[in-house]
N, C-alpha and C positions, 0 to 999 in steps of 0.2 A: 939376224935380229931375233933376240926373243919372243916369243908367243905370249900372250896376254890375253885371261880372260876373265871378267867379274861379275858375278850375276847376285841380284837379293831374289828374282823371280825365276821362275821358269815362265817363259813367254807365250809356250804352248799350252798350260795348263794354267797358269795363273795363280800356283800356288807359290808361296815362300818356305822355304825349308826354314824351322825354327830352331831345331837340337846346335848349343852349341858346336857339336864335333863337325856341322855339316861345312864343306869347301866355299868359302865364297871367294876367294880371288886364288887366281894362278897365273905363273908362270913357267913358261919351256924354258928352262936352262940349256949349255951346253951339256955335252957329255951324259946324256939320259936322265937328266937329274930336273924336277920339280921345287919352285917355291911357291908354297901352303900356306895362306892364311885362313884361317878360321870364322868362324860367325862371333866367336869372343875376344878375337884377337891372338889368339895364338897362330904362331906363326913359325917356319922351317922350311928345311930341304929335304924332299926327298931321293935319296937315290937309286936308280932303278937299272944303276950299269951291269946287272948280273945278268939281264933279262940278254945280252946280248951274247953272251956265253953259253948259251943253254935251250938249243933247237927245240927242247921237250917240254917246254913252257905254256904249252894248249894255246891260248886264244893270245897268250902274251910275248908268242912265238915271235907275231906280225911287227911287234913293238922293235925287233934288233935294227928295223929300216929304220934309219932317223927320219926322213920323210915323213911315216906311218908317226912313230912318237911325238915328233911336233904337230900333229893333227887333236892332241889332249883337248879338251875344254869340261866344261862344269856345266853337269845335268843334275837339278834338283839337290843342288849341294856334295854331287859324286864326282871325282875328275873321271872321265870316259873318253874311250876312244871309237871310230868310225867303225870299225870292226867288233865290237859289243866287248872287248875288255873294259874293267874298272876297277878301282882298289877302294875297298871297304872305308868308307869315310871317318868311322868310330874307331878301327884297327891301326888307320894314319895318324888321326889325332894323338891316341895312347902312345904311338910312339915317338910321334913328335913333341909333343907334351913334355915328355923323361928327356929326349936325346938332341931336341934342337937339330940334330943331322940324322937320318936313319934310313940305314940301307936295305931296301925289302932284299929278303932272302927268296931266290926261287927257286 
């Protein structure tokens, strides 16, 4: 079953992330893959099946466990994992913006 997660606050701080680019709902897909909605509505997939190809990936190494990858959720508008990876919230947006699908390259 998919992972779900939706935040407007961070619970711990009590702040609200404002920038539209910031993450407010997510989903664990199969197959390494992210759906992103936005603070404006925009909304995609992310795909992140490379990460599994590619031992040399530093902190995104941990991510090839699916286990580890469905562990995602949303910090302060950032998808993050338990092991301090994250992917650029403004970097995701721009490319899901243009591509509706879009595969990070690692």
């Amino acid at each position: 079953m998919p992972n779900q997660a939706t935040t407007d606050e961070d619970c711990a701080s009590g702040l609200i992330p404002a920038a539209p680019w910031r993450v407010q709902a997510l989903t664990v897909l199969p197959d390494y893959r992210l759906a992103v909605t936005f603070r404006d509505g925009i909304s995609g997939i992310v795909d992140m099946s490379a990460v599994r190809a590619d031992a040399s990936c530093g902190v995104f190494a941990a991510l090839a466990a699916p286990e580890v990858f469905a562990q995602a959720r949303i910090e302060l508008g950032v998808v993050t994992w338990p092991n301090g990876a994250d992917i650029d919230p403004k970097w995701m947006y721009e490319r899901v913006s243009e591509e509706k699908t879009w595969s990070v390259p690692f």
